[in-house]
C-alpha positions as CSV (number, residue, x, y, z in Angstrom):
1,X,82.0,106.7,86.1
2,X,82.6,108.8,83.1
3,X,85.8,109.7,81.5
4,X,87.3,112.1,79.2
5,X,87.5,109.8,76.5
6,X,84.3,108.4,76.8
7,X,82.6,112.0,76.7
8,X,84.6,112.3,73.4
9,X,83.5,109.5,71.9
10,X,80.4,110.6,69.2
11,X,77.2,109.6,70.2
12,X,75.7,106.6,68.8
13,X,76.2,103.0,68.6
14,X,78.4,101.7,65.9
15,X,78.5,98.1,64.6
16,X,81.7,95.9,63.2
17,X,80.7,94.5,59.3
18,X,83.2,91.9,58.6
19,X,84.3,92.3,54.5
20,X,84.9,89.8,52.2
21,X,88.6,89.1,51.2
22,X,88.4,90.7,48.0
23,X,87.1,94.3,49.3
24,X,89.4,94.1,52.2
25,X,92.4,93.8,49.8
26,X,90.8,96.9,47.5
27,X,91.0,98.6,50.6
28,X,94.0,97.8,51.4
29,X,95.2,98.8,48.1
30,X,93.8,102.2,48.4
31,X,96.4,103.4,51.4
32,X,99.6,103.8,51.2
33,X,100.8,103.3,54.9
34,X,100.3,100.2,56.9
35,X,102.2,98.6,59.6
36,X,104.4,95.0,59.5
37,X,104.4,92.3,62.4
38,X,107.4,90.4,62.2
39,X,109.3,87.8,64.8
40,X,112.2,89.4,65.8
41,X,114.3,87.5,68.8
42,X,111.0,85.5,69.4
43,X,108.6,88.7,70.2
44,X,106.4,90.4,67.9
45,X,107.9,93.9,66.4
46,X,105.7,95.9,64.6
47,X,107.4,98.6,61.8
48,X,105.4,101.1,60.2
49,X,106.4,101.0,56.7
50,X,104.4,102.4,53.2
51,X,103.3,99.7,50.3
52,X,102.4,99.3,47.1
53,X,99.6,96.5,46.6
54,X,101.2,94.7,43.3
55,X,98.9,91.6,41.7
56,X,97.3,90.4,45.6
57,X,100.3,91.1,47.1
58,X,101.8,93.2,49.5
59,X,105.3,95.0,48.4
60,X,107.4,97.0,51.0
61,X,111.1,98.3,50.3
62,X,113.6,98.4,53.0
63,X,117.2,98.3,53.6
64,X,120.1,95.7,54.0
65,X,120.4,96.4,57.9
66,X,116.5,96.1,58.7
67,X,116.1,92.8,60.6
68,X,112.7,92.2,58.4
69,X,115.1,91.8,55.3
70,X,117.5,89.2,57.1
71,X,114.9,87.4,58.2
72,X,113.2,87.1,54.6
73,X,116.1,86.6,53.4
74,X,117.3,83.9,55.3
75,X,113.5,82.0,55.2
76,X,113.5,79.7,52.3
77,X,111.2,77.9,50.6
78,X,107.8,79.4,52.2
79,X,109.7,82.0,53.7
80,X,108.8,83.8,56.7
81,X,105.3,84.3,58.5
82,X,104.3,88.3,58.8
83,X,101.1,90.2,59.5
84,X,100.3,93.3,57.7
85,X,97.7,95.8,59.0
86,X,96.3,99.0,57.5
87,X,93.1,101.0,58.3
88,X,91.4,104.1,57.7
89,X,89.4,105.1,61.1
90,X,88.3,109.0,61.0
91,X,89.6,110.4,64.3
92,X,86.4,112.1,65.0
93,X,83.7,109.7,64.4
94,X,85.9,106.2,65.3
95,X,84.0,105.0,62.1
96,X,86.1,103.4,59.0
97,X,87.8,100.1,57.9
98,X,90.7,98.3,59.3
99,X,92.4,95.2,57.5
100,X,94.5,92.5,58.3
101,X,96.8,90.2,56.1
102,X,98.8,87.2,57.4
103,X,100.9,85.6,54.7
104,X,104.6,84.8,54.3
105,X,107.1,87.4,53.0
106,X,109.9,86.8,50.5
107,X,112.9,89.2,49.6
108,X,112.9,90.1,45.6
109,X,115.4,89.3,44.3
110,X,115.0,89.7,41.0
111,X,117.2,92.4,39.9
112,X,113.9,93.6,37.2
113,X,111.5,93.3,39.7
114,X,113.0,95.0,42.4
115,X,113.8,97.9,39.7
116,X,109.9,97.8,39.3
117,X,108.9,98.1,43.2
118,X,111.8,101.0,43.5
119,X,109.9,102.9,40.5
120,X,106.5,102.3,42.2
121,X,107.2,103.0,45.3
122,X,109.2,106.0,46.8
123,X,110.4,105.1,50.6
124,X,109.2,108.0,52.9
125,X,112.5,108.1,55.2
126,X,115.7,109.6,53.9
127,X,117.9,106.0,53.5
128,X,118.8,103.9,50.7
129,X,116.3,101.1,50.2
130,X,117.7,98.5,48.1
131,X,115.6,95.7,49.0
132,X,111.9,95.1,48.0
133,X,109.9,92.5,50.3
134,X,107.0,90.1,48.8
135,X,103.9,89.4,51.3
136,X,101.7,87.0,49.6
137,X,98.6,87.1,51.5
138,X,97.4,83.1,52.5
139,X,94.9,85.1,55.4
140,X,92.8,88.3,54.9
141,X,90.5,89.7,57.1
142,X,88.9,93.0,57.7
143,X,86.3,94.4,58.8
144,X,83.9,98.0,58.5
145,X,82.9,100.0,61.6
146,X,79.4,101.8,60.6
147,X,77.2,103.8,62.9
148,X,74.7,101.1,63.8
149,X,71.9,103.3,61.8
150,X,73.7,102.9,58.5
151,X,71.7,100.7,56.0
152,X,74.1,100.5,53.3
153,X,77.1,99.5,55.2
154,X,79.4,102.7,54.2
């Protein structure tokens, strides 16, 4: 049985390459949008949020009634466990990269640093954003989708 979106897809086989930390992250750092898992009331809640990569870590802003920023706020010493995803996928071909970080996000709250992350990075809804978030990455995957007849892996 055939359906729509399997006469869609382009033909050819494609094949997952997995990257090494270090290109995954310089991917990572050349987007701007990614999305945030978070705990929230024991589930997972996923925000979409933009981010500036900052020395191997992840920096988001947000805003003192976000439930990301009371729960960094409130973590501590490690402080709280997140996952950050961002990819690049072409809509037409389904080939690209997608990238995973898990690590533990920290509020900054340093009143120089968090002028630094509100001059790098310009929130993209209309709402004050006081409050920068920290994800130092401890887990980074990602991996490359190639058409299987790609040699070079791009």
């Amino acid at each position: 049985m055939t359906t729509d979106t399997a006469q869609d897809l382009p033909a050819g086989p494609r094949r997952s390459i997995e990257l090494d930390s270090d290109e995954a992250l310089r991917l990572l750092g050349s987007v701007s949008f990614g999305r945030i898992v978070f705990t929230r009331q024991a589930l997972p809640t996923v925000r979409p949020v933009n981010h500036v990569l900052d020395n191997g870590d992840i920096v988001i802003r947000t805003h003192e009634g976000a439930a990301l920023t009371a729960h960094a706020g409130q973590a501590g010493g490690q402080g709280v466990v997140v996952a950050y995803e961002a990819d690049a996928i072409d809509p037409d071909t389904y080939l690209g990269w997608s990238v995973v970080v898990t690590g533990y996000a920290h509020l900054v709250t340093d009143p120089e640093e968090r002028a630094h992350y509100q001059a790098l990075l310009t929130p993209w809804v209309q709402r004050t954003m006081d409050y920068a978030v920290r994800i130092r990455p401890h887990l980074v995957t990602g991996v490359r989708l190639v058409a299987d007849d790609d040699s070079d892996g791009t």
